[in-house]
N, C-alpha and C positions, 0 to 999 in steps of 0.2 A: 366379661359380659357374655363372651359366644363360646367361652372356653369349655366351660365344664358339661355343660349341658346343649343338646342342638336344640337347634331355632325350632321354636312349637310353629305350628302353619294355624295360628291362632290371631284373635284381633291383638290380643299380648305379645308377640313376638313380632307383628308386624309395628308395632310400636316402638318396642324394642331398636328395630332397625334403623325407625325413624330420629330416635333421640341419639341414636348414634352418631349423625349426620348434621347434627348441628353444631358440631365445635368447626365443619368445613363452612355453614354457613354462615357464625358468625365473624370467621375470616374476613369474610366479603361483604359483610349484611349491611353498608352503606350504600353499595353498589346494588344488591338488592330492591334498597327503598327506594332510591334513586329509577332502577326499575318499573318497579309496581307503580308506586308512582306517578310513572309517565304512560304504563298501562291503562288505570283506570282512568286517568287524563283523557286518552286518545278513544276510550270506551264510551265516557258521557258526550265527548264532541263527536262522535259517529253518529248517534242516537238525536241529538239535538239536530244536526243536518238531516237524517235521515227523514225525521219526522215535518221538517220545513219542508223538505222535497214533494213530500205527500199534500201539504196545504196549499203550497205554490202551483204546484203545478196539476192537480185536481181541482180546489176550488175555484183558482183565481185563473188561471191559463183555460182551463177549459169549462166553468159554469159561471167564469166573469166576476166572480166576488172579489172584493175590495182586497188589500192588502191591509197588514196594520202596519203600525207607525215602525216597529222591530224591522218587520220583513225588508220594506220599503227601503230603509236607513240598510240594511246588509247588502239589497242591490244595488245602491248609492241612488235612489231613486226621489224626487222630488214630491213633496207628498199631493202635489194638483195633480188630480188624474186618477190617483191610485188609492189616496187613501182619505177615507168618510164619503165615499161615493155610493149611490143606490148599485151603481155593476161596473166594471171593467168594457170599457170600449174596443173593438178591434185591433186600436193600433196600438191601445195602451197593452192588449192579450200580447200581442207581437213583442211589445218590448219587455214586457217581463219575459217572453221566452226566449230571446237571445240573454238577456241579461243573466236569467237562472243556469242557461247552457253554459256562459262561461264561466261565472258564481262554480256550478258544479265540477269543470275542468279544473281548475283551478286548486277546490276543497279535493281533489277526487288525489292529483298530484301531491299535493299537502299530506294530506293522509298516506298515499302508498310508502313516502318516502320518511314517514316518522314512524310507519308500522315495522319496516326493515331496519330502520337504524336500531329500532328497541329491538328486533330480532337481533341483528348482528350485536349488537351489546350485551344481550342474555348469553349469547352465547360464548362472547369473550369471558364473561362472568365464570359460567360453567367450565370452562376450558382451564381457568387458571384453581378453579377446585378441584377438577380433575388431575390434573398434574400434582399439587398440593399431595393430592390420596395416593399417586401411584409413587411418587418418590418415596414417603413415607412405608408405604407398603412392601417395596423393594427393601430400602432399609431394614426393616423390621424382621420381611424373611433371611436375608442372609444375616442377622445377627442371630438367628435360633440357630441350635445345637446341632450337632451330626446327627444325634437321634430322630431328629423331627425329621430334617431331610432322608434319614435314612427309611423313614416309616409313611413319609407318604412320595407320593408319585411325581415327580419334576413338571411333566406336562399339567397338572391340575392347577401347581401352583402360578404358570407361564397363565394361563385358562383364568384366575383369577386379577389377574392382574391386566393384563392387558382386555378382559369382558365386562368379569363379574366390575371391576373399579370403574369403568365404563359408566357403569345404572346409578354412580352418585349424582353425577351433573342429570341426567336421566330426571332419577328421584326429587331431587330439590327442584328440578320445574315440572313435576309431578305433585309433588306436595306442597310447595310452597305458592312457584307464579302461577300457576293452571287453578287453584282452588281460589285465590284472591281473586286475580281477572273475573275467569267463571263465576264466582260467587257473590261479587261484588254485580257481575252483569244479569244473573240469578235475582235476588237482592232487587235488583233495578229495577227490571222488567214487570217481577209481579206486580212491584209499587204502580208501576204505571200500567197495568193489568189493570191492578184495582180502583184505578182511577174513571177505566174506563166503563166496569161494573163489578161488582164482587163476587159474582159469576165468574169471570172468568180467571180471576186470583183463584178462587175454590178448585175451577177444572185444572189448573195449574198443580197446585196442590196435591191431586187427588191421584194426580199420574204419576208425580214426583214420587209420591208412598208406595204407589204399587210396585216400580224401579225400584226402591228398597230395597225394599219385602223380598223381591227377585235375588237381589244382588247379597243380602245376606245370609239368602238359602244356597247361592250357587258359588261363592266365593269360596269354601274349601273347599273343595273340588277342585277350584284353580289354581292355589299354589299349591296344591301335592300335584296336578302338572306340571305346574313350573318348575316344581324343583326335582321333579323327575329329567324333565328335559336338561336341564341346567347337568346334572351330573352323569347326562347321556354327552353332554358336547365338550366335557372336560376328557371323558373316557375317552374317545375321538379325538382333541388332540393331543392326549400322552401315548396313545397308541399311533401316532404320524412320528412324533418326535422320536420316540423308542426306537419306531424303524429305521429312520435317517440316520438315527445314532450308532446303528448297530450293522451298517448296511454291508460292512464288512462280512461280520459272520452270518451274516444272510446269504450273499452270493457265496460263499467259502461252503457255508452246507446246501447249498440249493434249496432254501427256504423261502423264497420269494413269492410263491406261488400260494402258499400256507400263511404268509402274511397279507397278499393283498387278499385272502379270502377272510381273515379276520376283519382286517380294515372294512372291507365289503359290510360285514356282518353287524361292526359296531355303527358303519357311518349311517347306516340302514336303522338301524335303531336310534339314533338320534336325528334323525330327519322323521322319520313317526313320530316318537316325542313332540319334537318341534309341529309336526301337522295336526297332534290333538291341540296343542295349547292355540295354535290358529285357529282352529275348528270353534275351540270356545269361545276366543273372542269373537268370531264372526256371529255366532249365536245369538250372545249375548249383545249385540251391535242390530241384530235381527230385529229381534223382543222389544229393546230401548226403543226403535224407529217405529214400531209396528205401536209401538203405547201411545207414544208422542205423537204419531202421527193420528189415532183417535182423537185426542185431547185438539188438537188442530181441528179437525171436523166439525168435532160441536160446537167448537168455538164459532166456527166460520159459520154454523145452521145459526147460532144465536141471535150473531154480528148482522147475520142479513136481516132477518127479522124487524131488530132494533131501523135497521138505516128505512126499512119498508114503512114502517110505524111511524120514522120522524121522531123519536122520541129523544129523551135529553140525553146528553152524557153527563154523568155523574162529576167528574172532575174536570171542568174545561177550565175552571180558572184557574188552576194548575196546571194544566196540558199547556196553557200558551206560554206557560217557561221552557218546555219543550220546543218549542217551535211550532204547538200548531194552536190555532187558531179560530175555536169552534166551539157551538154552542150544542147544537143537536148533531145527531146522527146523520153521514155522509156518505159519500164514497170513500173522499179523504180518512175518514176516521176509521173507516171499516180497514181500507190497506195499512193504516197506520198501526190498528189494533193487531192485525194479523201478523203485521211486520214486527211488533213485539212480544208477540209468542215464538214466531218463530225463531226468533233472535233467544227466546226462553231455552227453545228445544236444541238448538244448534249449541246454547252452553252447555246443559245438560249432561246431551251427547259429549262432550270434553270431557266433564267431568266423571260421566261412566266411564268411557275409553282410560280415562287419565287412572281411576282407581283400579281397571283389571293389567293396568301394565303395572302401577304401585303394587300389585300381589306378585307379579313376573319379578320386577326389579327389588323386593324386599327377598325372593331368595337369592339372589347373585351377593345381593349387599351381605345377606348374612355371613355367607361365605366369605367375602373379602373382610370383614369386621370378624370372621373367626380369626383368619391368620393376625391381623393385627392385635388381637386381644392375646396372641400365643406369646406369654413371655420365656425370653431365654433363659434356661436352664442354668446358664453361665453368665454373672452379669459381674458387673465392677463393683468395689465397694465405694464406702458415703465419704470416705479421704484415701482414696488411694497412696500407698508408701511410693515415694519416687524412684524409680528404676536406678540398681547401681550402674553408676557409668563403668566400671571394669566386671567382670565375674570372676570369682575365686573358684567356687565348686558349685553344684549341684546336687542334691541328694534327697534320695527317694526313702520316707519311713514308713514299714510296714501300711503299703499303698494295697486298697483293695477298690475294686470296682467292676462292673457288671451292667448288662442290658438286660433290662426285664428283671427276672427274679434264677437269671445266669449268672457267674461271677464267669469273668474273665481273665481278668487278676487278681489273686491272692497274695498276702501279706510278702510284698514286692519293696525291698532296701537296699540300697545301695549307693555309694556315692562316687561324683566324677571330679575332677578338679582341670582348674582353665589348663592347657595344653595336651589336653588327652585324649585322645584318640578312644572313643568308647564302641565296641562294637555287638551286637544283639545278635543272634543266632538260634536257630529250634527252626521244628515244623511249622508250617501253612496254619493258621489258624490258633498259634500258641500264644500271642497275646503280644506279640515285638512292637507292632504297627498302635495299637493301641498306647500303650506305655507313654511310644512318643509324642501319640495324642491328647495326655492329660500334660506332657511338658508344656505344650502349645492353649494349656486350658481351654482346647474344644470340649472336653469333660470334665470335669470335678470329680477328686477320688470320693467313691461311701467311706471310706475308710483311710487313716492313716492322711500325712503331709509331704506335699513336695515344693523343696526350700531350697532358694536362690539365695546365697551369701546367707543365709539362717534365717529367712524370710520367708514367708510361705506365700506361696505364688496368688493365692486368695487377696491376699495385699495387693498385688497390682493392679490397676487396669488390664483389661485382656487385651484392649487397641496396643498398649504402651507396651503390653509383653510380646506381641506377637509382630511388632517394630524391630525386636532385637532379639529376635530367634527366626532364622531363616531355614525355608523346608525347599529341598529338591527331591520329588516324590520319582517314581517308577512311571509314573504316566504323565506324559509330559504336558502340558496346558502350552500351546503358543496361540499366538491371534492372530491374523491376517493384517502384520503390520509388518517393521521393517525390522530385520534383527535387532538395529539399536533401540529399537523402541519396544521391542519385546524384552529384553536386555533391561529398559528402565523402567518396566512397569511395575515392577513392586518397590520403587524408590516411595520415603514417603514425602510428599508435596512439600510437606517443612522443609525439607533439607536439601542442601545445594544441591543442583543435577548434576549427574555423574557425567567427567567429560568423555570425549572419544578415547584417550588415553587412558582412563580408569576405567569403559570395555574394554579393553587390549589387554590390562592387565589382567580382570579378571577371567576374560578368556585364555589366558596361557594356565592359569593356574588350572580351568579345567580342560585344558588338551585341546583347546577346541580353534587353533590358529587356521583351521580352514576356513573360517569367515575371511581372512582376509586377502585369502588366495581367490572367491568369489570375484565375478567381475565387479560388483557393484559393492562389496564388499562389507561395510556396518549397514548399510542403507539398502540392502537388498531385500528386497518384497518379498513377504512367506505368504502360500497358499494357505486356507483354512486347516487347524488342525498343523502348520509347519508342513505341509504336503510335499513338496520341493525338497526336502531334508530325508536323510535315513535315521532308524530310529533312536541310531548310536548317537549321532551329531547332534538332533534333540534334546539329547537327555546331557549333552556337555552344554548345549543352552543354556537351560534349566538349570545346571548347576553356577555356569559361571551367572545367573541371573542372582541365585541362591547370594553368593559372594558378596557381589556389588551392592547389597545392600549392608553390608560393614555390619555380620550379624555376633552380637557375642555367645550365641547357642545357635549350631549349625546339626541340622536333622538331614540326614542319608539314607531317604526311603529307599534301597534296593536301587540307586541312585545309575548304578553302573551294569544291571543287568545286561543289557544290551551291547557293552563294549565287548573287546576282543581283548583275550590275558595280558597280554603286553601293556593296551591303552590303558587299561582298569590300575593295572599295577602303579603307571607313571601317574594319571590322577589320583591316587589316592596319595602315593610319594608328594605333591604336588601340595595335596588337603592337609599332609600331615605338617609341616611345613609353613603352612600359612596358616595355622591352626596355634600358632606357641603360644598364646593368651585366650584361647577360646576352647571352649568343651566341644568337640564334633561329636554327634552319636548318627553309627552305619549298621542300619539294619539291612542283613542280607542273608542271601539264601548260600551262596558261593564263599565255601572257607576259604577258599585261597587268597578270597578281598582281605580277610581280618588276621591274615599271621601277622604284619608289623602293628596291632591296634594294641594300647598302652594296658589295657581290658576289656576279656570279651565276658559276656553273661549267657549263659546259655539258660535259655526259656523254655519250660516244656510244660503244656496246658495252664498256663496262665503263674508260672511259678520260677523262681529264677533257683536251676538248680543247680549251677555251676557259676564260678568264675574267679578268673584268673588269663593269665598270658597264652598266646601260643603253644611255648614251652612247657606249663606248667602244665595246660590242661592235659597234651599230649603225653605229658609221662603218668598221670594218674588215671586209673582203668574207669573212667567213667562215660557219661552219655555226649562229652565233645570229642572223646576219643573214638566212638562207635563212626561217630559222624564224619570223623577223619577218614577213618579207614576205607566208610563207603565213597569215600569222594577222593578218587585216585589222580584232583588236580593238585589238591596241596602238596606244597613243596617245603622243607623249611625256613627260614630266616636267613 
């Protein structure tokens, strides 16, 4: 819906937004009516009091007139005294005004505490739609492809997620409860405008159009701000996060200084941003008040007139289902009249406010409604084949693939069988790291199949494939937890948890028994990033984490850069080893890791232009023999 094309800053695109936002509201849309509801509920009994208030205590409290039989009956008042009398007595003024004082404590307690509760309930409402959108939202982005990640910005999509997903609960009581209430008390008001002359329904009217007329001349203008601002404060946090992320090679080059003048530069510009799109609203907030508040004037020149005149009110025998009480023109009627305009202008007012924030919050939404509408690249088929419990081999048929309109890999064959040691070798950028990456189906080849037991991996689920292919990369991920729980994080939930004794084991197999020389030893707490660790000990984490999940395809991103000739040698003795029924493949930079590997393939710009053993490749005058010779670590068998 937001994929192919961007959000037009149109009344079509803001609509767009809006029907996107109803599969979250009708999640909840009991809770909703349940809502509204109790809204427009507490709207007509405001109005019903408000307007007794004015008859009670103008006509009868202070010019003596009678009560009716309603009023009387709501004071608990007896009707000798108060009601079919020529005027109110003294002492009977007195007792309707204590009675109305507490009458009014009372109503006043009643209402703040039903206004709040329907507050706090909307907002439980919106809180669990929100949650709904951002789980949803997280899922969806970490199931897109490396490309997608690789192509946009980590901070935008942090930015969408935790802001832009924000403006749904936002939106729905923008568009939903704010236009019912208001509309409904819109709606009301005139009616009993027009009750009181058709005059002043019409000046109603007249203001209403002109706010328009305004609001559909100056409404573009406002979301090409908003969504200027919006992609000034995402820029601003992928550029904070970059930094922290990178903060190493910032002090390492003395670039610190070059980065807070960027940060200076961008936060600067999204705080301008941000002060036009205030500027508008406050404008626009200006104009509304300066209308509305005419539209009040002449009202109020009319109303006096009328009460000077004594003349009739048009709808009084309808006003006294209101609560008031009258035939001609009063005081009572004149504040009553006035008190339902301005109750006009103060919804009004909402519902302008409400639609320049709906042009704000329809670009955030578009944004978060793009990512969700991005489908993966890589997704599962309509019957997945079920994963074989053993593997035999693996094998790659004339595999081609590419970014953009690059190829990466060209017509790429080859096959492994379970206990073999497969090792990957070439330059920086030849295509090693990729390869392993269609094994893991993060891509899908353009060309050609790659087949598990004669299965091509498009069969599987990519959850259920990448359960039983386990990757220890070059860069090692730890969390700020305890070894053993960094150790069991990629267990999957189904399946029994790995005990203390199955870390131990797979600790030994990658070298890595100084966890339990630690004081605290599997339960020992890592700083962020494994901080506490060197970057050797890390990467034999990583691996033995790699392990413990009983993987039958084991991936060796450059796994052991980091170790010392000795270590590297005995973990991989170690992998080879624990390896007798499972395919490993160890991409690496260091020949000396791959002289005992069963096969090595050598990669060069995206082509596998060797392969064979050790021995073999080293007696034939080609491109792994070149490689040997520059690397005066290898040693033989």
């Amino acid at each position: 819906m937001f994929v192919d094309d961007e959000l037009e800053l149109d009344r079509r695109g803001l609509i767009r937004v809006y029907l996107a936002t109803w599969p979250y509201i009708l999640a909840e849309l009991r809770h909703f009516a349940a809502l509204l509801i109790g809204r427009v509920a507490l709207m007509g009994w405001g109005t019903v009091i408000g307007f007794l208030g004015f008859d009670v205590m103008v006509d009868s409290v202070w010019r003596g007139e009678p009560l009716s039989a309603a009023q009387a009956g709501l004071l608990l008042l007896a009707p000798e005294g108060f009601v079919g009398v020529d005027s109110l007595e003294d002492g009977a003024r007195t007792t309707v005004l204590y009675r109305f004082q507490v009458w009014t404590i009372l109503t006043t307690i009643f209402g703040v505490l039903a206004f709040q509760g329907l507050e706090l309930y909307k907002t439980w409402i919106l809180q669990r739609v929100n949650q709904h959108l951002r789980v949803q939202l997280v899922q969806n982005t970490q199931a897109l492809s490396l490309t997608f990640h690789r192509d946009h910005q980590a901070g935008d999509a942090v930015y969408r997620v935790f802001q832009d997903s924000a403006m749904v609960t936002r939106v729905i009581d923008v568009i939903v409860v704010l236009p019912v209430t208001a509309g409904s008390t819109l709606i009301l008001q005139v009616a009993i405008a027009s009750l009181f002359s058709p005059v002043f329904a019409m000046l109603l009217a007249i203001g209403a159009l002109t706010l328009i007329a305004m609001l559909a001349w100056y409404t573009p203008r406002l979301r090409a701000v908003s969504a200027v601002t919006r992609a000034a404060s995402a820029a601003l946090v992928g550029r904070v996060q970059e930094s922290f992320q990178s903060i190493l090679a910032l002090k390492a080059y003395s670039a610190l200084d070059r980065t807070a003048a960027l940060f200076a530069t961008e936060s600067r510009r999204a705080i301008d941003a941000a002060y036009r799109l205030r500027s508008s609203f406050a404008g626009i907030k200006v104009v509304t008040a300066f209308v509305l508040a005419i539209v009040l004037f002449v009202s109020d020149y009319i109303a006096a007139e009328l009460v000077h005149a004594e003349g009739a009110v048009l709808g009084a025998s309808l006003l006294v289902y209101l609560g008031l009480s009258i035939t001609v023109w009063t005081l009572a009627a004149y504040d009553a009249r006035r008190s339902s305009i301005s109750t006009f202008s103060t919804s009004f007012e909402d519902l302008i406010r409400g639609w320049c924030q709906a042009q704000d919050m329809a670009m955030g939404l578009g944004r978060v409604f793009h990512l969700l509408d991005v489908q993966p690249s890589v997704e599962a088929p309509p019957n997945p084949t079920p994963f074989p419990a053993a593997i035999d081999d693996v094998e790659f048929q004339n595999v081609r693939f590419g970014y953009a309109d690059e190829d990466v890999l060209r017509d790429v064959s080859f096959s492994a069988r379970a206990g073999q040691l497969i090792a990957l070798v070439g330059a920086s950028g030849s295509g090693k790291s990729t390869l392993l990456s269609l094994l893991l189906r993060l891509f899908d080849p353009a060309e050609g199949r790659i087949q598990l037991n004669g299965i091509d991996l498009r069969e599987f689920d990519p959850i259920e494939l990448r359960r039983r292919v386990a990757v220890a990369l070059q860069e090692n991920t730890l969390f700020p937890l305890s070894i053993a729980e960094n150790l069991r994080y990629g267990i999957d939930p189904t399946t029994p948890t790995p005990t203390d004794v199955d870390l131990i084991k797979a600790l030994e197999v990658a070298d890595a028994e100084f966890v339990l020389e630690l004081a605290e030893g599997l339960e020992t707490a890592l700083d962020v990033g494994g901080a506490r660790l060197s970057t050797g000990q890390k990467q034999r984490i990583s691996i033995a984490r790699a392990l413990l999940r009983d993987p039958a395809v084991l991936i060796l991103d450059e796994p052991t850069a980091s170790l010392d000739p000795i270590t590297e040698r005995h973990v991989l003795e170690n992998l080879k080893t624990w390896a007798r029924d499972r395919v490993v493949f160890l991409v690496t930079h260091r020949l000396d890791a791959v002289v005992d590997a069963d096969q090595i393939l050598v990669i060069d710009e995206g082509t596998i232009v060797e392969a064979g053993t050790h021995e073999t490749l080293t007696q034939a005058n080609g491109r792994y023999r070149a490689l040997v010779e520059a690397d005066n670590t290898v040693v033989g068998p």
